[in-house]
N, C-alpha and C positions, 0 to 999 in steps of 0.2 A: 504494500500500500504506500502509498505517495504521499504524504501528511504535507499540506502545507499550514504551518504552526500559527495557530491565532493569534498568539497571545499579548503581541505589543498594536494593542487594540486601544483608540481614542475615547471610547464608551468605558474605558475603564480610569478611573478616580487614579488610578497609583499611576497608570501610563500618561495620563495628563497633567500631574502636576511633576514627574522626572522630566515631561518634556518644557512644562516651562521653565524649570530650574536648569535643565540642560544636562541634567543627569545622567555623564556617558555612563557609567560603571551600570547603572541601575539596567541601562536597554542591553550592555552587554552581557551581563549574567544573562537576564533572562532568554538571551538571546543561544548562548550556551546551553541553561536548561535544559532549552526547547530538543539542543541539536543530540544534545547527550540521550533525552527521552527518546529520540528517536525521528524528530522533524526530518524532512529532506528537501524543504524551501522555509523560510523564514516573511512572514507576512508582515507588511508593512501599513497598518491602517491607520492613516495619519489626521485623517478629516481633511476638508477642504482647504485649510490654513491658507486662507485670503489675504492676510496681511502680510504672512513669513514666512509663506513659503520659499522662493527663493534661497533663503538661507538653512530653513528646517531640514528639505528634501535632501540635498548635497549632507549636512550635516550627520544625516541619520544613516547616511549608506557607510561614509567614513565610519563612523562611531560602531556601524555592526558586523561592517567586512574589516576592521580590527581583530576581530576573535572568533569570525568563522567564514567559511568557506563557502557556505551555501547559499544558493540562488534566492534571490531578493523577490518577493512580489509586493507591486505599487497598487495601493487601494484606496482612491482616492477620486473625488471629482474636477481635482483641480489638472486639468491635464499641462496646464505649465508646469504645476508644482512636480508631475512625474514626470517631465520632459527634463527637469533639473536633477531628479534623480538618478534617471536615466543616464545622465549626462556624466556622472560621478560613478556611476559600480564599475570596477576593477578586476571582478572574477567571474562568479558563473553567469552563463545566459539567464537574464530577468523575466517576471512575469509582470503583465498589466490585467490590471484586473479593475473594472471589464469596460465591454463593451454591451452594446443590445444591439436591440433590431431597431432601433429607434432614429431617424436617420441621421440629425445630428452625430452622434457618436460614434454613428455607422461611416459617416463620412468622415472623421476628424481621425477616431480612435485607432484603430487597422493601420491606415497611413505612419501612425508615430510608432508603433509595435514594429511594425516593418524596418524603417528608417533605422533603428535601434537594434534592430535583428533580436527582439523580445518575444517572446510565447505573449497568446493575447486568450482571455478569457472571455470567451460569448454569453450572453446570457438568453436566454430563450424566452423575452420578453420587446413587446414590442411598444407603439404609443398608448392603446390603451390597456395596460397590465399584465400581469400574469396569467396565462389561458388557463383552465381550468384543466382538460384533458392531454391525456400524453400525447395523442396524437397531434395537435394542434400545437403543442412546443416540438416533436421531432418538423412539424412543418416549418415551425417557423428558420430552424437550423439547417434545415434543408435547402429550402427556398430564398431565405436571406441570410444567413450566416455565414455557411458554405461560399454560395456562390459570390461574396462579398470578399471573402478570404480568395478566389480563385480570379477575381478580378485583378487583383493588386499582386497578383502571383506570392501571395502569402504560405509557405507551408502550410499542408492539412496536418503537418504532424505538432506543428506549434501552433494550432487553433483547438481552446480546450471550450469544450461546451458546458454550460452547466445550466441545466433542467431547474435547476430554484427549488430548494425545499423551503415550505413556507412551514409557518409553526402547527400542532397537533392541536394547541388550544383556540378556536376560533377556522380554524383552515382545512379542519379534519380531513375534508372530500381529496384534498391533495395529494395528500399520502402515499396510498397505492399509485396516482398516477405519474407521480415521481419515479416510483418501482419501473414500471414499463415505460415512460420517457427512457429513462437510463438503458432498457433493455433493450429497445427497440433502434437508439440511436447507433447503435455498435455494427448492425447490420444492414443500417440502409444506406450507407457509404463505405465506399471501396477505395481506399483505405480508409477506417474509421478513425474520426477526430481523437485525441482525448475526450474524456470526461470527468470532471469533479463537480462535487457538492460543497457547500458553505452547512455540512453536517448539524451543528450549533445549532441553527435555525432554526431544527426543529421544535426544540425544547422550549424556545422564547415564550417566555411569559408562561413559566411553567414553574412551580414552586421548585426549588432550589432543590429539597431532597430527591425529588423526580428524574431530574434532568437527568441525570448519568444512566440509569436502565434507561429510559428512552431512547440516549442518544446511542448507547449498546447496543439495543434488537435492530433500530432502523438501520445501523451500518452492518449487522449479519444481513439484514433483508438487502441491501442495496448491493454488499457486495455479493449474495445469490443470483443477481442480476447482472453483474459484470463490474462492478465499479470498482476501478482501482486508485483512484485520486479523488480526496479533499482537503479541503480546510476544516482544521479539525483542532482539540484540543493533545496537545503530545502527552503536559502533563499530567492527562487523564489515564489514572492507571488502571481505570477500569476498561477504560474504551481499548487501551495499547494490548491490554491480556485478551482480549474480545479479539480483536485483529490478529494477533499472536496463535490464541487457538484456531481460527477458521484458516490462516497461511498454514499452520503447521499440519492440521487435522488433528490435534490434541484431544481425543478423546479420555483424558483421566480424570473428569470429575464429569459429574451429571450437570450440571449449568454447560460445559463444554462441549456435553452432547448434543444438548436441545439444541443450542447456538448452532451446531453440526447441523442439525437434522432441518432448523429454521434456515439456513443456508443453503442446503441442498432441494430443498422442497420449491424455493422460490427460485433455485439455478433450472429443476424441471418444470419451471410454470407453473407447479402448483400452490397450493397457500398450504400451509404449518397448522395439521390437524392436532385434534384435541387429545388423539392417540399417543401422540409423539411425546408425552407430559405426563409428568407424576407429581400429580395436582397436591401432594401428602409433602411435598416438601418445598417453604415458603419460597428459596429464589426461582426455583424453577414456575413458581403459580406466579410471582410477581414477571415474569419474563412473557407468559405467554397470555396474563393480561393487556400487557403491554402489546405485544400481536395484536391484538385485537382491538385497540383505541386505532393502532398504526391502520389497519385494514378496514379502517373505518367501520367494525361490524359491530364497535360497542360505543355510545357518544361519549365524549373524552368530557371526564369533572374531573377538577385537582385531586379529587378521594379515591381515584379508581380502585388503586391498588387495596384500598379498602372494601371493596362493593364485591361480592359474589361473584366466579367467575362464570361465564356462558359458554 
């Protein structure tokens, strides 16, 4: 799996005030962390910084290709502001993160990933929002992603798609069709794009103790489907031993079976029966609750893992 590492993220309280103090040490540990836990790109969500950018961007590449190696991804709206970054990385090939279908960005965004020779992250949204059904996001990458990347003679192999996972609470219908976006995008191009997810998302606005089983079953469900690249948390040691087992096939505890078996079920296009579970032992009943807020077959309340399973 391809972790690209969230963690020096502008929504977070400790990362915005190291950045206004200018706190190298701070971005480089964690930057370390990330790579130690297992990261293999280091994510850069800087916010728009309309006023500083110019100094921020340059800044933060310096500041984190000091202490590691890895590929940089720009996540941000200000595309000056990544054009300055851009302008500054010294080592691996960068990622821009993103683009849409949207035609501003469609026109602007590609062009400067090019120029830079950067991986550019599509998103499978277009003016008005996120479509609902898989089909109608593989179209949109199809019909305008793709052939937007093949106009500018952009690599297909540095054009990464990501399907958008939207959150479990309030978006529920999304879920599964997240699942077959990702499945179906693999095989309607020859050579198929990448693909990642911004994985996190799903959890949004989800109580705190939640979020980790969630964002556990939906990355077994996704990668039964093929996924091998997201943005993800590294220092999540629940989610890294989840990944761990289904890479290795780790069948020596029963959570690592189910996770098997919910992996395998959705790699045959089936969905993860109620057979497959041994409802007598709580991680396994909280996992395959959790299936079933995902498959949208049970309405998602913050209590689930409280309420009887179906």
């Amino acid at each position: 799996m391809y972790i690209i590492g969230e963690n020096i993220h502008i929504i977070s309280p400790k990362v915005k005030d190291a950045l206004r103090a200018k706190d190298a040490s701070f971005f480089q540990e964690l930057a370390i962390k990330q790579a130690e836990a297992g990261a293999s790109c280091l994510d850069l969500n800087l916010g728009p910084r309309k006023k500083d950018w110019e100094e921020v961007f340059p800044w933060m590449v310096k500041t984190v290709e000091a202490v590691s190696d890895l590929p940089l991804c720009f996540d941000s709206t200000n595309l000056l502001g990544i054009e300055a970054g851009l302008k500054s990385v010294t080592k691996a090939q960068p990622i821009i993160n993103s683009t849409s279908a949207e035609a501003e960005r469609l026109a602007n965004v590609p062009p400067l990933a090019k120029k830079y020779n950067a991986r550019l992250i599509a998103l499978t949204m277009g003016k008005s929002g996120i479509p609902v059904s898989a089909d109608e996001r593989v179209n949109i990458a199809l019909e305008i992603l793709i052939p937007r990347a093949l106009e500018l003679d952009f690599p297909i192999s540095d054009l990464i798609i990501d399907p958008l996972v939207l959150t479990v609470s309030g978006c529920q219908e999304y879920c599964p069709e997240l699942i077959e976006a990702v499945r179906t995008i693999q095989y309607a191009w020859d050579p198929p794009p990448p693909i990642s997810v911004g994985l996190s998302n799903v959890s949004n606005a989800v109580p705190h103790k939640n979020r980790p089983i969630i964002n556990q079953v939906y990355c077994a469900m996704l990668m039964g489907a093929g996924l091998n690249m997201m943005i993800a948390d590294p220092l999540d040691q629940g989610l890294m031993e989840t990944i761990r087992i289904l890479e290795e096939r780790d069948e020596s505890s029963n959570a690592g079976q189910l996770y098997l078996k919910i992996h395998d079920r959705v790699a045959a296009m089936e969905e993860p029966q109620f057979e497959d579970v041994d409802m007598s032992d709580p991680e396994q009943a909280a996992i395959w609750k959790t299936v079933q807020i995902l498959y949208n077959k049970v309405i998602y309340a913050d209590s689930y893992l409280e309420q009887a399973a179906v």
